[in-house]
N, C-alpha and C positions, 0 to 999 in steps of 0.2 A: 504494500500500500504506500501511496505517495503521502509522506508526514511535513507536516512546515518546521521547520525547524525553530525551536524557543530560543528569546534572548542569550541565552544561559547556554545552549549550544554552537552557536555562534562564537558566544564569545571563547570560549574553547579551542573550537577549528582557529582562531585565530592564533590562540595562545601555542596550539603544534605545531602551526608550521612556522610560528616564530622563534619555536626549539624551549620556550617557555614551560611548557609541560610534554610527555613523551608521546609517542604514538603508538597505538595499542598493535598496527601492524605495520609495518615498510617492505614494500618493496624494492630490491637494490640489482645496479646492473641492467638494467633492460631496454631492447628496442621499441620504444612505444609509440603504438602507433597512433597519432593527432587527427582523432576523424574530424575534426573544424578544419584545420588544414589540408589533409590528406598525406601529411611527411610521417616518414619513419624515421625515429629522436634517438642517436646510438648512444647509450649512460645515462639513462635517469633513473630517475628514483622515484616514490609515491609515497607518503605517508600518510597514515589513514587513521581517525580519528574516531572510534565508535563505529557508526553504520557509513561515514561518509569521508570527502579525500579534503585533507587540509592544505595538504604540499606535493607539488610536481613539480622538479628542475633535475637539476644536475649533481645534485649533492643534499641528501636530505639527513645526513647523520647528525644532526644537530638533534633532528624530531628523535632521534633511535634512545633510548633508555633502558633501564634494568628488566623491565617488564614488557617490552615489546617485541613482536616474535618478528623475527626478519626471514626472509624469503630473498637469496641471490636467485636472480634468475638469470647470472649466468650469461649474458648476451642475448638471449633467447627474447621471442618475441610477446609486450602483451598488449593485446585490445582488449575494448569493453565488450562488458559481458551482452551473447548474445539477446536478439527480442525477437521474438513471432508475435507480427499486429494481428494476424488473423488464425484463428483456430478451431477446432469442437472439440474439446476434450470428451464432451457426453459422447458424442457421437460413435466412440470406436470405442466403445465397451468396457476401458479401464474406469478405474477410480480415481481421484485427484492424487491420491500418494502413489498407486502405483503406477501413475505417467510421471511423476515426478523423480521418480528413482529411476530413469531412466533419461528425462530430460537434463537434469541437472550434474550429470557427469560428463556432457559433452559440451559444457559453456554457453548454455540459454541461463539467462538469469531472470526475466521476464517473459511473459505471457498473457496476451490479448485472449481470449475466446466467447466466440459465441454463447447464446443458451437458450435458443428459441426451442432446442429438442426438449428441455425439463418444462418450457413454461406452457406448451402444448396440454399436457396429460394431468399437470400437477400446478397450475396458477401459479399465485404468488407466495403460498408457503413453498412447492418445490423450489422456486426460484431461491428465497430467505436461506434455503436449507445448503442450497448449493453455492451461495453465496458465503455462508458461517465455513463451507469447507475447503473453500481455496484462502481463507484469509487465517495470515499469521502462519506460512508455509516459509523455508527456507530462501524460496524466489520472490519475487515479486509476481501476483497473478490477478489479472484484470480482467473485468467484462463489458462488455455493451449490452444494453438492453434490449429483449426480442421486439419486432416490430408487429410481431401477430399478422402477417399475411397467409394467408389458408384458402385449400379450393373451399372449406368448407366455411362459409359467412358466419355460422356461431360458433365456431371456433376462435374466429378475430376477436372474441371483447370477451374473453376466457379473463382475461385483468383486464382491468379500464385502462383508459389513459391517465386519470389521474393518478391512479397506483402505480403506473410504469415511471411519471415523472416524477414519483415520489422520491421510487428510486434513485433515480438520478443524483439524487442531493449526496449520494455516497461517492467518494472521493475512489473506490476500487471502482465504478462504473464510466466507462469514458463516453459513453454515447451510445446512441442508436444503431442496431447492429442491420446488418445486408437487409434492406429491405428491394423486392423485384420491381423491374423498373417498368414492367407493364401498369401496375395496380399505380403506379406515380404517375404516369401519363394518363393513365385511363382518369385523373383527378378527383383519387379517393381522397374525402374530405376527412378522413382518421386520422390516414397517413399521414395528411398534410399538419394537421393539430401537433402530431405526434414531433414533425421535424419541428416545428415552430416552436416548442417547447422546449426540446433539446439544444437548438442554436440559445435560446435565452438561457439555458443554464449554463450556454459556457461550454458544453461538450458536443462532438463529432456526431457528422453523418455516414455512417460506410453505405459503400455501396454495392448493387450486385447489377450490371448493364449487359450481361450476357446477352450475342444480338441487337443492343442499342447503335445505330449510326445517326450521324451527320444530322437533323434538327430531333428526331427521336432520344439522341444522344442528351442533346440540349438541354429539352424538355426533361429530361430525365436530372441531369445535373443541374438546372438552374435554382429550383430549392435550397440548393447548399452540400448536395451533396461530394465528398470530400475525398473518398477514394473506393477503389475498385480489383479486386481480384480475378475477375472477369475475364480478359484478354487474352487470347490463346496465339495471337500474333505479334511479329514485331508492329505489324500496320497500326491493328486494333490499340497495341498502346503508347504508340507516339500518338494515334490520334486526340486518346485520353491526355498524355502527358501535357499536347500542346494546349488544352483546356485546363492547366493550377489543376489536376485530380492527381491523388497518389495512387499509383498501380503496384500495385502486391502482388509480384509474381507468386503465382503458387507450384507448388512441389511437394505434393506427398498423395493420399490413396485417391484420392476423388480423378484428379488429371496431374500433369507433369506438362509445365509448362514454358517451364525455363531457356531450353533447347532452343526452342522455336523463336520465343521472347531476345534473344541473347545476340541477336543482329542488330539490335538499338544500338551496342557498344558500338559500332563501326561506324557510327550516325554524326561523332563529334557532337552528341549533345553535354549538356549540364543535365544528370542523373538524378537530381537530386532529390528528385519527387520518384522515386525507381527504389522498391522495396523490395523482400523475399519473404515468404510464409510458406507455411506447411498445408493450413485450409482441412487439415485435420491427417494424422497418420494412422495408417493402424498399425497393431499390434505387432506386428510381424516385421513393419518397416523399422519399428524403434528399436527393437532387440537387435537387427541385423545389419542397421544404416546407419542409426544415431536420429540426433533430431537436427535442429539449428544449423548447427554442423556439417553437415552435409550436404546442404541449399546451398553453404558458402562456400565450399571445396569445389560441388559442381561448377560453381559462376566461375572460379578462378581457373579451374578446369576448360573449361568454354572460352576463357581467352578475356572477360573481366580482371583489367587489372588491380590485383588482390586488396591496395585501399580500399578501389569502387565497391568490390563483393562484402566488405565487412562493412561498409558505412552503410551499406544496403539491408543489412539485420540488426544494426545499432543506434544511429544517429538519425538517419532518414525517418526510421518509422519511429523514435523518439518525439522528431521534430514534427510529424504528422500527427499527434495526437496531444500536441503541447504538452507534453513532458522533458523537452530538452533542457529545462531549467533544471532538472534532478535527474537526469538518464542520459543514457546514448554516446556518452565519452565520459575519459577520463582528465577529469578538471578539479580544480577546485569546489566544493562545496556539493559536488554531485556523489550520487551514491556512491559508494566502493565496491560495484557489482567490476570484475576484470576477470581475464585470462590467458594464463600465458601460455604459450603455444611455441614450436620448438624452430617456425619462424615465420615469415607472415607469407611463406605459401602453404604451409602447412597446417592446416588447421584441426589440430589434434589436442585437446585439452591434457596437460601435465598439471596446472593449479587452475581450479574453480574458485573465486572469490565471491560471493555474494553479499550484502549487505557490512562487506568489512569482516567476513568470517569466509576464511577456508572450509567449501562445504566439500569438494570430493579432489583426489590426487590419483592422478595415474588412472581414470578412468573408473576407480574405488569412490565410494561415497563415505564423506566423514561425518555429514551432518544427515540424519532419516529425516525425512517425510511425515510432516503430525497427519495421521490416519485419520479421513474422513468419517464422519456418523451420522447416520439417519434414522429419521424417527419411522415409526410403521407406517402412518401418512407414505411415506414413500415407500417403503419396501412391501408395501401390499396393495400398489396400486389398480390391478387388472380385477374391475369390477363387472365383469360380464355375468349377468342375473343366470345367466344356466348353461348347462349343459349343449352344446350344439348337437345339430342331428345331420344328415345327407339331406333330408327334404328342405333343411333350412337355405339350401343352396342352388334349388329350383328356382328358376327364370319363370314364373306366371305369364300368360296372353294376356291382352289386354280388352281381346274381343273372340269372335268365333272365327277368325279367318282361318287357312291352311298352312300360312307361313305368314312371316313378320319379318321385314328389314328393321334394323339396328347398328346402334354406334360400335365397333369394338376399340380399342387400343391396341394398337399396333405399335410392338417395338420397331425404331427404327434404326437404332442405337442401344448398350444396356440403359445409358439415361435418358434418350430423345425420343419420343410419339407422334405418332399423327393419329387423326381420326379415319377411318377404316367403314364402309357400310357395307353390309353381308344380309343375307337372306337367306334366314334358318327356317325348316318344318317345325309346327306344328301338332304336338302329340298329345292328347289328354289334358289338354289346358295349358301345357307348359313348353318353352322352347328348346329345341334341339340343339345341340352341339357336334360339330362334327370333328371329333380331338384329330383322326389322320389326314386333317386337312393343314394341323397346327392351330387350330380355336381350342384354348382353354379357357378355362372361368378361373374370374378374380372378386374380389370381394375385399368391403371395408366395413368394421366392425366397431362403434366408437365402445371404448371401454372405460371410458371416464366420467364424462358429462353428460349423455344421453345413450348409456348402459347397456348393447345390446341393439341396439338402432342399426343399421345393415344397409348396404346397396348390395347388390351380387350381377356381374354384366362380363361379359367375354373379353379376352384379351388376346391378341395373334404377335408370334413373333419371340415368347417365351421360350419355345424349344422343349419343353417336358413333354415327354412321352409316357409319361404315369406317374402317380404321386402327389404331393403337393408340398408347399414351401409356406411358412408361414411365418410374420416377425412382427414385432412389438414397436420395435423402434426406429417408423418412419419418420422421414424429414416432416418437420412444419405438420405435427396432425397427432391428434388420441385415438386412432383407429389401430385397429389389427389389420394387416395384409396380409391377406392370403392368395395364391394363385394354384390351383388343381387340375390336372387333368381325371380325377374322382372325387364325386363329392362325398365318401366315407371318408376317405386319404384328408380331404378339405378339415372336414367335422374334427378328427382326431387332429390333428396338426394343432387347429386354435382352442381345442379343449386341453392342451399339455400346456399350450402356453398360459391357461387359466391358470392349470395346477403348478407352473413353474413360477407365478408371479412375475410374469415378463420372460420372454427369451426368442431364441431363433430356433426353428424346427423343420427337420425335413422326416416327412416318414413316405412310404407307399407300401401297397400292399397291406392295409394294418399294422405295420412296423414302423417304430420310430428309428431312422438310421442316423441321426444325426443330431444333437441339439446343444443348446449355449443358454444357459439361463442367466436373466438379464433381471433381476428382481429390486435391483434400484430405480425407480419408475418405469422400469421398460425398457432401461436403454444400456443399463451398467450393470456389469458384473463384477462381483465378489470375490472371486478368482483370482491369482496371480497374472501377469503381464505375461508368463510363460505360457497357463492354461490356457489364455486365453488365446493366443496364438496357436496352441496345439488345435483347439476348437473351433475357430473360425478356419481352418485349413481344412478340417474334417465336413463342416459343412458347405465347405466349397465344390470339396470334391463329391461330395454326395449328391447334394447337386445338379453338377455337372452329368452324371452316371446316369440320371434318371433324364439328360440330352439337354440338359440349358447349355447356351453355349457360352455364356458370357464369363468372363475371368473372375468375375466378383459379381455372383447370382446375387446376394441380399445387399447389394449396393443398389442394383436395380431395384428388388425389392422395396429398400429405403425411397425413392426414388417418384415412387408411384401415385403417392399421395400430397405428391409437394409442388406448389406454382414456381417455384423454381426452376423449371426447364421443359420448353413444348413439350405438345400441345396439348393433347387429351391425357385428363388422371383422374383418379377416381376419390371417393369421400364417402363415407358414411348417407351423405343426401345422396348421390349420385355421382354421375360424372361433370366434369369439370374443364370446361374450355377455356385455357390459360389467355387465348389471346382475347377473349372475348368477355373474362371475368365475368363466369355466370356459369349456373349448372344447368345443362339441356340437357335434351330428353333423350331419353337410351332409346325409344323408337324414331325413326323417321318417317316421316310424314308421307 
């Protein structure tokens, strides 16, 4: 959390680096890197004061005393400790300590992250609850507040707006988080309260412009909005760039974006609005990649020269969210988040500094993780009044015809849709499905707020050849999704996840072959950072067995419920026309 600092510490920092009283740490010997300048400084020093740095030059042994622990580093090099502006921790199934324990041995010292996944299923207590558990953590860890965009309309005022800009007044809150830029343009009069609220407090707009151009783009940014992770080209974000927006390249499960992004350097611009984020990792990438760390290795990899890659996870996104007065280099009166690395192409943590405490060395952790806790409110979220059956997943006629044209979703991509019209028989009141054509049924189940409330409509393009897939913890929604090529396989899938209190399920044939229980509102699991990588690999490939093709089947899954990304998705009301913000009718006319 960002603190003001008292008279009484002030005066202090003054008193160390005037050698008046000692420094509780110094660093000695090192090349440091001046992200204000962009120079690497051979022989300085840093003494550090408590949580924050009193003195940087050439010679700090004056601050050194009986009781200060010193650190040569030897020539070797340090930057400030890394920041990710954009993130989900909820999203990829860990808990806040156990992303932690693995963030914070590779030089993220800071953390932005979303929370629109908790404020969906669980309001404003989930919110408070997840709020109480990232604060007072080894790193610094910050939020934006959800903007409540949903295909589904009473899902948006799940918290008012005034409860959201309650929020606000909290100093770990930096603004309003990705809201889509269709529902801005379309001139939702919410959203618009919402931004209007948040520029008056003083904090950020992010953004999310996916598909936005040239006066769409505008319209989209002229609110205030401030930056964008969005851009999957170089085009796409000198466009942004040459409009004041910060662009957040992202890099980790969702898309990898960097590559592509990484011909701006050739452009002879000023970067300075040119961020890096993760946009959320899972499990599997943190154990095997690192975090922070590895966004900044690739850029310098890519042919970013290595100041640019680290002012691009430090400073930049500091300065984007007005915190450069306490973040983002190594100065005076700024935290004492650093790390030294063995030279600034190599960006490999040997000392993690955070808050003025050596938290991990050598890739070992010295300081643990204060362990998250939730009340039952949350771990016993999945309020679904009963048992499901197969018939609850019959398609009804609407009249006595012999067939019915209808909407399906069609994947077009694992995240991209269109809308799809098909023309099924008619049998005994209810519609037919033809699965070896590739028509499965999907279905949305709210389990929070209207208990048990249902759409159930066809989806093409899945790839299941039997079975069904079912998950709790969609983007942007309190619904269960489920997609089956049988509606027993359907029934048992989101009755385990009843019994599981949240999780990810694959079964067929009456068999559960795969699952992840998710019983922190839906969306986290209990598990270690191992398990859970053991288990989302397991339901991958299971899966995949039963013919989905997509590399990460319940990322689609997540997916489906969310205005986030074209066109047709589905909701608990129905379905859902992103461009057209409104739910039509599953028949056509």
């Amino acid at each position: 959390m960002k603190k003001v600092m008292t008279p009484e510490k002030m005066a202090k920092l003054a008193k160390v680096a005037l050698g008046e009283e000692e420094a509780d740490l110094v660093v000695l010997n090192a090349n440091l890197l001046d992200v204000y300048t962009g120079e690497l400084l051979p022989g300085y020093f840093v003494a550090v004061c408590e949580d924050r740095i009193a003195y940087v030059g050439q010679d700090a042994k004056h601050t050194v005393g009986t009781k200060s622990k010193v650190i040569d580093a030897g020539g070797k090099t340090l930057i400030p400790g890394l920041i990710d502006g954009h993130t989900h921790i909820v999203n990829q199934h860990y808990t806040v300590s156990e992303f932690l324990r693995y963030v914070m041995r590779g030089g993220t010292t800071t953390v932005v992250t979303e929370l629109s996944e908790i404020a969906f299923p669980l309001g404003l207590q989930g919110l408070l609850e997840f709020l109480d558990a990232i604060e007072n953590q080894p790193i610094k860890l910050f939020a934006t507040i959800p903007p409540l965009v949903a295909c589904s309309p009473s899902q948006e005022t799940v918290i008012s707006v005034e409860q959201l800009c309650e929020l606000l007044k909290r100093d770990t809150l930096l603004g309003l988080g990705e809201s889509y830029w269709l529902a801005a343009v379309r001139g939702d009069k919410r959203l618009f309260e919402l931004y209007a609220k948040t520029l008056a407090s003083g904090k950020k707009l992010e953004g999310h412009s996916a598909g936005a151009r040239d006066r769409k783009l505008a319209a989209y940014m002229a609110p205030g909005i401030s930056s964008c992770h969005e851009p999957t080209t170089a085009e796409e974000t000198l466009e942004r760039l040459r409009q004041g927006v910060w662009v957040m390249v992202r890099e980790g499960v969702v898309r990898r974006d960097l590559e592509a992004i990484s011909k701006v350097k050739d452009l002879d611009l000023d970067l300075r609005y040119l961020a890096l984020c993760t946009d959320g990792m899972s499990a599997g990438q943190l154990i095997e990649q690192g975090y922070m760390e590895r966004l900044v290795q690739k850029a310098i990899n890519l042919g970013f020269k290595p100041s640019t890659a680290i002012q691009m996870a430090t400073i930049n996104v500091a300065q984007h969210f007005s915190l450069d007065d306490c973040l983002g280099g190594i100065a005076p009166g700024k935290y004492a988040d650093m790390v030294i690395i063995p030279d600034i192409r190599n960006i490999h943590a040997e000392y993690v500094i955070s808050n003025g405490q050596v938290i991990a060395q050598d890739g070992e952790l010295i300081v643990q993780p204060r362990k998250d806790t939730y009340s039952e409110f949350v771990t016993k979220s999945i309020h679904l009044p009963r048992e499901l059956e197969a018939a609850d997943f019959a398609i009804l006629a609407s009249g006595k015809e012999q067939q019915a044209t209808v909407r399906v979703i069609e994947m077009v991509t694992d995240l991209v849709t269109r809308e799809k019209h098909i023309t099924v028989p008619v049998s005994n009141g209810t519609l037919q499905w033809d699965k070896e054509a590739g028509i499965l049924k999907v279905a949305a189940i709210d389990r929070a707020h209207q208990p048990g409330k249902m759409f159930v409509g066809f989806i093409a393009g899945f790839g299941l050849k039997r079975g069904a897939l079912a998950a709790s913890d969609g983007w942007d929604t309190s619904d269960v999704v489920v997609v089956g090529a049988d509606e027993v396989d359907m029934a048992q899938a989101v009755n385990r996840i009843k019994a599981l209190q949240g999780g990810l399920v694959v079964c067929a044939d009456g068999e559960i072959l795969a699952e992840l229980a998710l019983p922190v509102g839906g969306h986290i699991s209990q598990k270690t950072m191992e398990a859970i990588a053991q288990g989302q690999s397991h339901l991958r490939q299971a899966a995949q067995d039963l013919g989905c093709p997509f590399p990460n089947p319940f990322q689609a899954m997540k997916a489906l419920a969310s205005p986030a990304i074209p066109f047709l998705r589905i909701c608990h009301e129905g379905l859902a026309d992103i461009r057209k913000g409104k739910i039509v009718d599953f028949m056509v006319d």
